[in-house]
C-alpha atoms as one frame of an Amber mdcrd trajectory, in Angstrom:
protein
 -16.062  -6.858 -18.004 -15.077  -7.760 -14.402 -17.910 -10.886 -12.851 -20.720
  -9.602 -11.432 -19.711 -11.747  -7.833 -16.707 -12.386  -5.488 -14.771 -15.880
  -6.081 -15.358 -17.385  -2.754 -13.029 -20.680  -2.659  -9.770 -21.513  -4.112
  -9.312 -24.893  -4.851  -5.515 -24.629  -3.958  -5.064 -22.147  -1.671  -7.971
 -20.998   0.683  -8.369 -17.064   1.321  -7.932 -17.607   4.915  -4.656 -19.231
   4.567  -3.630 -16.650   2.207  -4.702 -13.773   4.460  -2.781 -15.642   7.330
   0.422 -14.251   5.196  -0.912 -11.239   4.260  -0.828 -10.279   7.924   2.578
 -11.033   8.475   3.676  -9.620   5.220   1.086  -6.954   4.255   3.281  -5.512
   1.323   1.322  -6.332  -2.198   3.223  -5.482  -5.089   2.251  -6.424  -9.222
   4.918  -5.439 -10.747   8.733  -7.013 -10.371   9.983  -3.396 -10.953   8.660
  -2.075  -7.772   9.242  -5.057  -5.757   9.935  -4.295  -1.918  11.560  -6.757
   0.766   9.444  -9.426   1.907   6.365  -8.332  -0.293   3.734 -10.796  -1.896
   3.644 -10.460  -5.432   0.708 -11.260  -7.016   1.109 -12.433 -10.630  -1.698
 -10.368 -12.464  -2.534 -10.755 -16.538  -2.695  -8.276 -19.201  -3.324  -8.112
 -22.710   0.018  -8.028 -23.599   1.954  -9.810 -20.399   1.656 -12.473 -17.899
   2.861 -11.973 -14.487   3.158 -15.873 -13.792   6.316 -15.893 -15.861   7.837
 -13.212 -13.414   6.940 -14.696 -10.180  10.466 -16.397  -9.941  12.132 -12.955
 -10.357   9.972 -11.466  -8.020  11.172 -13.817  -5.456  14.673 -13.355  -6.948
  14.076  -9.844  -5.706  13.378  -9.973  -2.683   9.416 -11.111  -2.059   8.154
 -13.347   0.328   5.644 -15.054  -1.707   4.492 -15.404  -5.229   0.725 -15.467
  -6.602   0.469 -17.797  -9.499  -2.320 -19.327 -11.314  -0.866 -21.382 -14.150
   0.750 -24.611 -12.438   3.814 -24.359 -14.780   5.181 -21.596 -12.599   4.461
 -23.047  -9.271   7.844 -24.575  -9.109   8.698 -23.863  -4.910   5.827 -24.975
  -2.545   7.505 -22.798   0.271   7.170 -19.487  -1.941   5.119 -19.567  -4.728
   1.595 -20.357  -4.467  -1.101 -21.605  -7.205  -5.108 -20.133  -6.991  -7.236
 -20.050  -9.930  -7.185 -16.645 -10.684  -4.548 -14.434  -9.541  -6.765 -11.180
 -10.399 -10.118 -12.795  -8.313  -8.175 -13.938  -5.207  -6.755 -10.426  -4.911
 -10.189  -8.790  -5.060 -11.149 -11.815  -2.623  -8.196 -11.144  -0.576  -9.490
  -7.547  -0.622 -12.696  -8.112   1.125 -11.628 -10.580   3.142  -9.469  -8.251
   5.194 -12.312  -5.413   4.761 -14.356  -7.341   6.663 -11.953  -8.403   9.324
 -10.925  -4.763   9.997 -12.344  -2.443  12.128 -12.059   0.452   9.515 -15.016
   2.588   8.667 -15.505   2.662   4.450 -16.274   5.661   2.620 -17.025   4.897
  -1.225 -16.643   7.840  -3.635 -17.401   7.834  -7.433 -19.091  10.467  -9.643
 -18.026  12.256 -13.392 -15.719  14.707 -12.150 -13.863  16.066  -8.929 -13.368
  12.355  -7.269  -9.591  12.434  -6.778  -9.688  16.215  -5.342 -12.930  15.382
  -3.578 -11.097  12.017  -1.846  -8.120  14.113  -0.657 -10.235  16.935   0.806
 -12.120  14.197   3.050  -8.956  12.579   3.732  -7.306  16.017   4.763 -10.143
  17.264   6.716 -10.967  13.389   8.943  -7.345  12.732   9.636  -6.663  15.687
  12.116  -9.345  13.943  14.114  -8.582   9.758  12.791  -6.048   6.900  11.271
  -6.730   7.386   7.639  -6.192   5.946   4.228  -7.374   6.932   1.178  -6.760
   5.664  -2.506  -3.342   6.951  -4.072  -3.380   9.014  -7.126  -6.595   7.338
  -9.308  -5.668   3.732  -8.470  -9.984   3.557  -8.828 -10.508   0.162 -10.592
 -10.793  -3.287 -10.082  -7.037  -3.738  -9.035  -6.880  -0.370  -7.663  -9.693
  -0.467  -5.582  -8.194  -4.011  -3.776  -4.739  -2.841  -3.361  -6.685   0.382
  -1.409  -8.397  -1.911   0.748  -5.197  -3.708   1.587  -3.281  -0.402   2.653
  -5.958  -0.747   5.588  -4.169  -0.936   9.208  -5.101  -2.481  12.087  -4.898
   1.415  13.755  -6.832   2.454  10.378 -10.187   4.063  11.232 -11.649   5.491
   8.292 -11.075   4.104   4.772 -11.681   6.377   1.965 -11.955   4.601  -0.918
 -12.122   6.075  -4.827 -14.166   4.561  -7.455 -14.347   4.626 -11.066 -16.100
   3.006 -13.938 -16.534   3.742 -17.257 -19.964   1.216 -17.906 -22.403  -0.396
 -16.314 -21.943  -2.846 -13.660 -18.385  -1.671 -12.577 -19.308   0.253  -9.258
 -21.854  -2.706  -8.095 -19.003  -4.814  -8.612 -16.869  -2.620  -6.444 -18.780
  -2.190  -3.952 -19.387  -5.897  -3.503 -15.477  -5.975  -3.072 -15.146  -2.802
  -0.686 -18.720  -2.558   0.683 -18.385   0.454   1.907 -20.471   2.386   5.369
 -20.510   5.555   3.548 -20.589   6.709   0.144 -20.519  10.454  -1.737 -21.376
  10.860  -5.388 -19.411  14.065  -6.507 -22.177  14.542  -9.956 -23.087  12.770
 -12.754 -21.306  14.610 -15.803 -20.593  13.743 -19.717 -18.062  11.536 -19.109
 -17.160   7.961 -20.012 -20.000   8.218 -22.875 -18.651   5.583 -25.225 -18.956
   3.049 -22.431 -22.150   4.200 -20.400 -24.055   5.035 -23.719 -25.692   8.285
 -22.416 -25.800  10.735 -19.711 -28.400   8.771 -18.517 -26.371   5.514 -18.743
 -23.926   7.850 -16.618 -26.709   8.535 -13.793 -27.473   4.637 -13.590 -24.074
   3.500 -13.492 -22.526   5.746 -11.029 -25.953   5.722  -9.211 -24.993   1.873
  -8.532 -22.994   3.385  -5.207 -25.916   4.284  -3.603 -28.036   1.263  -4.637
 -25.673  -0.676  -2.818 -26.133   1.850   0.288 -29.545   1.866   0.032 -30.010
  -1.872  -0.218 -28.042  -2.432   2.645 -29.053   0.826   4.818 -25.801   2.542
   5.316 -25.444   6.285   5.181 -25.351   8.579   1.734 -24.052  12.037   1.580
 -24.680  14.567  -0.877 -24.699  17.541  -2.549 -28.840  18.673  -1.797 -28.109
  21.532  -4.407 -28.072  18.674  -6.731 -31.529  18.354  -8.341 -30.818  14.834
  -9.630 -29.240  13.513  -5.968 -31.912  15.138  -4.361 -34.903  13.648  -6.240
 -33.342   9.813  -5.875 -32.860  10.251  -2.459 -36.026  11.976  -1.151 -37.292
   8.889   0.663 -34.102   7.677   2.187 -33.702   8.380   5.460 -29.728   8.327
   6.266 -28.640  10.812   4.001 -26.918  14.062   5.107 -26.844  16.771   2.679
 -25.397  20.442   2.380 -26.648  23.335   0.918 -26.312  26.897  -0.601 -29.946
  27.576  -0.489 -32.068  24.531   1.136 -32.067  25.482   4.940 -33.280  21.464
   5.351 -29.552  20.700   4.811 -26.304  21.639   6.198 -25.807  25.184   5.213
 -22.141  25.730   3.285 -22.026  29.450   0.998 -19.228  30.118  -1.095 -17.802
  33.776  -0.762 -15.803  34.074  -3.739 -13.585  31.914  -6.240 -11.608  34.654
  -7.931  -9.357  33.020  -8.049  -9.626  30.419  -5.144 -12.515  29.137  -3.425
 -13.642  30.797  -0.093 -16.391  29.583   2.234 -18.485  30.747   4.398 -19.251
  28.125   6.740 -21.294  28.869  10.590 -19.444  32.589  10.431 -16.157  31.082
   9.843 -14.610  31.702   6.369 -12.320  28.712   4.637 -10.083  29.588   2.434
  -8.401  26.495   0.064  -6.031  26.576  -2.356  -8.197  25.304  -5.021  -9.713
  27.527  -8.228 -12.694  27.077  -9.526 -16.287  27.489  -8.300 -16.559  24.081
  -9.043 -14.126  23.019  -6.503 -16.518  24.246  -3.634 -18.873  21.562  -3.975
 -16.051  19.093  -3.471 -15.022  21.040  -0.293 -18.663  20.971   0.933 -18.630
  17.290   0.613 -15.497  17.238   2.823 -16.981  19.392   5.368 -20.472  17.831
   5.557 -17.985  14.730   6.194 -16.454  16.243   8.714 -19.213  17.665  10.767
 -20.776  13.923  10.627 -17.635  12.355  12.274 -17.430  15.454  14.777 -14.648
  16.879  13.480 -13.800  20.444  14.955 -14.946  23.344  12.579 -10.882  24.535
  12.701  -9.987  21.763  11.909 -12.372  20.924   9.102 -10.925  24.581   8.251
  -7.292  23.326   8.717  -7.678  19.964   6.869  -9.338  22.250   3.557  -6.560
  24.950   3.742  -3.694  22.347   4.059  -4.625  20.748   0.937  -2.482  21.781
  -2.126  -4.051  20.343  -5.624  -0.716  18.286  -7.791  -0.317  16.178 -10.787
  -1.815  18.589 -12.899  -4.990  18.995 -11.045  -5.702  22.344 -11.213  -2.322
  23.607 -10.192  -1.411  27.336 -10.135   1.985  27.878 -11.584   4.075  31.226
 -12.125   6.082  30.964 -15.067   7.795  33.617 -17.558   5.559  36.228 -16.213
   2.591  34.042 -16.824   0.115  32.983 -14.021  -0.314  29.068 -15.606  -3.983
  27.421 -14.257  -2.864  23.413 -15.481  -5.748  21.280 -15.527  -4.112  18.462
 -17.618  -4.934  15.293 -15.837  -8.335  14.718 -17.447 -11.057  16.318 -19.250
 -14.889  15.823 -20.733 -17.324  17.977 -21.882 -18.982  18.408 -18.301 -15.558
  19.415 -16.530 -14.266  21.437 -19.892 -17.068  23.381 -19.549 -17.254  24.535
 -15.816 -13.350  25.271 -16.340 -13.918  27.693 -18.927 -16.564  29.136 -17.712
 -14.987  29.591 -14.210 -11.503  31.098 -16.317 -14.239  33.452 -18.007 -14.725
  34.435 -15.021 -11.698  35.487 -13.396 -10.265  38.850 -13.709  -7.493  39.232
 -15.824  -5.697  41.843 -18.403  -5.069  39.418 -20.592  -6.334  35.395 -20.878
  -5.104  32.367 -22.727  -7.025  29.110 -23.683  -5.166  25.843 -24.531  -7.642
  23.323 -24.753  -6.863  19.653 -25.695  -8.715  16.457 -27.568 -11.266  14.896
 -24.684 -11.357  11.075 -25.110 -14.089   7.936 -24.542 -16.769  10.466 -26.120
 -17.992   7.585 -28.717 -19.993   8.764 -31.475 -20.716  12.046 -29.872 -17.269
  13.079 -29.992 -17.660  15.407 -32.614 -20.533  17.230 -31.285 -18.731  17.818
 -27.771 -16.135  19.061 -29.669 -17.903  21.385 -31.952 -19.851  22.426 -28.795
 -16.511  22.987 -26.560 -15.245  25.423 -29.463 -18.235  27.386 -29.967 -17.969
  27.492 -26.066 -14.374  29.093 -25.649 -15.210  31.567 -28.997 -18.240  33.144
 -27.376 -15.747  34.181 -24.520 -14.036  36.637 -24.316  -9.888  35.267 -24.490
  -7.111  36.965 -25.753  -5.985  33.906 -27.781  -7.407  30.336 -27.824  -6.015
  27.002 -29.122  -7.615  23.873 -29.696  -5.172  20.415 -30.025  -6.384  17.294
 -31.349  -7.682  15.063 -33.792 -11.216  15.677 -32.672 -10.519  19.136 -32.393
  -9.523  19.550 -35.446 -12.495  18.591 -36.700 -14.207  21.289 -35.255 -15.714
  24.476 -37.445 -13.889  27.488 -35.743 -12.066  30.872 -36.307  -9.829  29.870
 -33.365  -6.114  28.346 -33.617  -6.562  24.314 -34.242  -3.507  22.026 -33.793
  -4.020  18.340 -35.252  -1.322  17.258 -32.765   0.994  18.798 -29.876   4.480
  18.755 -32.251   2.592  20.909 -34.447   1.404  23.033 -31.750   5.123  22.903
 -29.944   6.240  24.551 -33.867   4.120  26.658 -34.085   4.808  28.261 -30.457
   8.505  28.482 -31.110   8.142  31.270 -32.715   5.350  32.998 -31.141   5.410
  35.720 -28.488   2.738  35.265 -26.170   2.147  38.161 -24.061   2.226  38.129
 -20.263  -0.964  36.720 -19.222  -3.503  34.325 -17.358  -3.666  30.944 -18.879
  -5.617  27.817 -18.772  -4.387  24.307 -19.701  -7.063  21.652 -20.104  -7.165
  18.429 -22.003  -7.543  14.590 -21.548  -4.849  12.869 -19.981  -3.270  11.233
 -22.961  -3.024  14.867 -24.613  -0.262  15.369 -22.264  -0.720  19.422 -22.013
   1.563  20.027 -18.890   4.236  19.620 -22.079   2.882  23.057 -22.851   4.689
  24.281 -19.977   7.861  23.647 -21.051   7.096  25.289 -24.534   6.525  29.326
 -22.496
């Protein structure tokens, strides 16, 4: 549970001292395997290591300065400096130099779609501005710092990921990032063994524009959203896009068989994402776009540049398959608009491989049970279900307590040339799949 506030002082080293270096050597690293010349490493803790004892190395290695906060390892009063809390003067550090730069912050959180949703913004404003945007899912409360400190002094527009898994974890963000802007992508069945409920969900991720609200910066949304729509009815800087509410921005996907097409003022967009799904996340990067007068080709050039990786609904050719990989992370809200959208597409012959979802909490065998019945009432050639949870499950369809015994099991089947779908949590690991067609 991260504090609820910023640390403000440091009774050893003062944050304006510290961010004096920082300028001149704005290189953060945490780790003494990734150190870089003339970096500042910042000693963080874990559970099962303590950075101070590497701080020596790190300079060793080639950093500037070290971060400590036990006194022990604050041997060299030219390079290694003490603070209180290593972890809490980075997140001070953080907003320290957000509010000395002239960067404009977008905050993004929501259940699903934030990592595609980020780099469709990001795509679409820089062929107009200086952007940065959050790498990969660095989202946390270390993440969400070292993002801030990627900001330039050219940098206009910061887009900046969130993610939380209970209560309290955006407000605390924000207070670190406090952004101008802020997009939630939905509120989804995800994270329930921390937020309680789907309505634990709505609160916490809701704490994004409570913070925007509060402090009368502008909200944009999805105004198809029935949810978004009712909690923002009375506030006035909100800018919302629409299928069918002519109040809002009007956006109208075309088709998603199997990638998304827009129609968008006459002009059609065409991404490289699948997935009907994936057209609200390219409406928030349009509605984006038209706010910061962004050209509508090049909100269409920023949208059709952007190739999904890292398992994020990638399309892959393989063995005369056509592979749709959706490994990087699941939950019952995502797993279910992904099979419904597979349902969907038009194909001879379809394959399911569908893998444990995690942080479900004591409704993890429900979600499962409902996932299953889910994928049996459609119509797929062949579906299997991997993991502990799904294994669980009461099903006709082919269950796998683990991936070796699904990898055995595969060796000596012949699947047929077809369409097929790869979802699962992240620590299921299904892109291994692909090496077993």
């Amino acid at each position: 549970m991260q504090p609820s506030g910023l640390f403000l002082y440091f009774s050893f080293m003062k944050i304006e001292e510290l961010h004096k270096l920082f300028l001149q050597f704005p290189t953060i690293c945490t780790d003494t395997r990734k150190i870089t010349p003339d970096c500042i490493f910042f000693a963080l803790k874990g559970d099962n290591f303590d950075g101070n004892k590497y701080a020596k190395q790190a300079i060793e290695k080639g950093a500037k300065y070290a971060i400590v906060d036990d006194e022990k390892f604050s041997i060299d009063d030219n390079t290694i400096f003490l603070v209180s809390d290593v972890l809490k003067t980075l997140q001070e550090l953080a907003n320290f130099h957000r509010k000395h730069s002239k960067a404009k912050v977008i905050g993004l959180t929501g259940s699903n779609g934030k990592t595609t949703t980020k780099e469709l913004i990001n795509s679409v404003l820089s062929t107009n501005y200086k952007t940065i945007a959050t790498l990969g899912n660095l989202n946390n409360h270390i993440g969400v710092p070292l993002t801030l400190l990627s900001i330039k002094a050219d940098t206009e527009i910061a887009i900046v990921e969130m993610g939380a898994n209970h209560q309290k974890e955006i407000e605390f963000l924000c207070s670190i990032a406090e952004p101008d802007f802020g997009y939630i992508t939905n509120f989804g069945k995800a994270h329930l063994e921390g937020f309680g409920s789907e309505e634990g969900v709505i609160k916490g991720k809701s704490e994004l524009y409570d913070f925007l609200i509060s402090n009368n910066k502008h909200i944009f949304f999805n105004a198809d959203d029935t949810i978004q729509l009712d909690k923002l009815k009375f506030y006035i800087k909100k800018y919302g896009f629409s299928e069918s509410n002519s109040k809002f921005y009007q956006i109208k996907l075309q088709t998603a068989d199997p990638f998304v097409t827009i129609s968008v003022e006459g002009k059609l967009i065409t991404s490289n994402l699948i997935g009907a799904y994936n057209f609200i996340n390219c409406g928030a990067a349009i509605i984006m776009g038209k706010y910061f007068n962004v050209s509508l080709d090049n909100i269409q050039l920023g949208i059709e540049n952007y190739t999904p990786t890292n398992n994020r609904s990638q399309i892959i050719e393989k063995n005369d398959h056509k592979i749709i990989l959706d490994a990087y992370n699941a939950n019952p809200s995502s797993m279910t608009v992904a099979l419904e959208n597979f349902n969907n597409l038009n194909a001879s012959s379809k394959i399911v491989f569908l893998g444990d979802m995690f942080e479900l909490g004591s409704v993890a065998e429900t979600e499962h049970q409902a996932i299953a019945d889910l994928a049996s009432s459609m119509n797929f050639n062949k579906t299997f279900l991997i993991g502990e949870n799904f294994s669980k499950t009461n099903t006709q369809k082919n269950v796998f307590i683990s991936f070796d015994s699904l990898a055995s099991f595969l060796k000596n089947e012949d699947l047929p040339k077809s369409t097929i779908l790869i979802k699962g949590s992240r620590g299921m690991a299904l892109e291994r799949i692909l090496e077993l067609l």
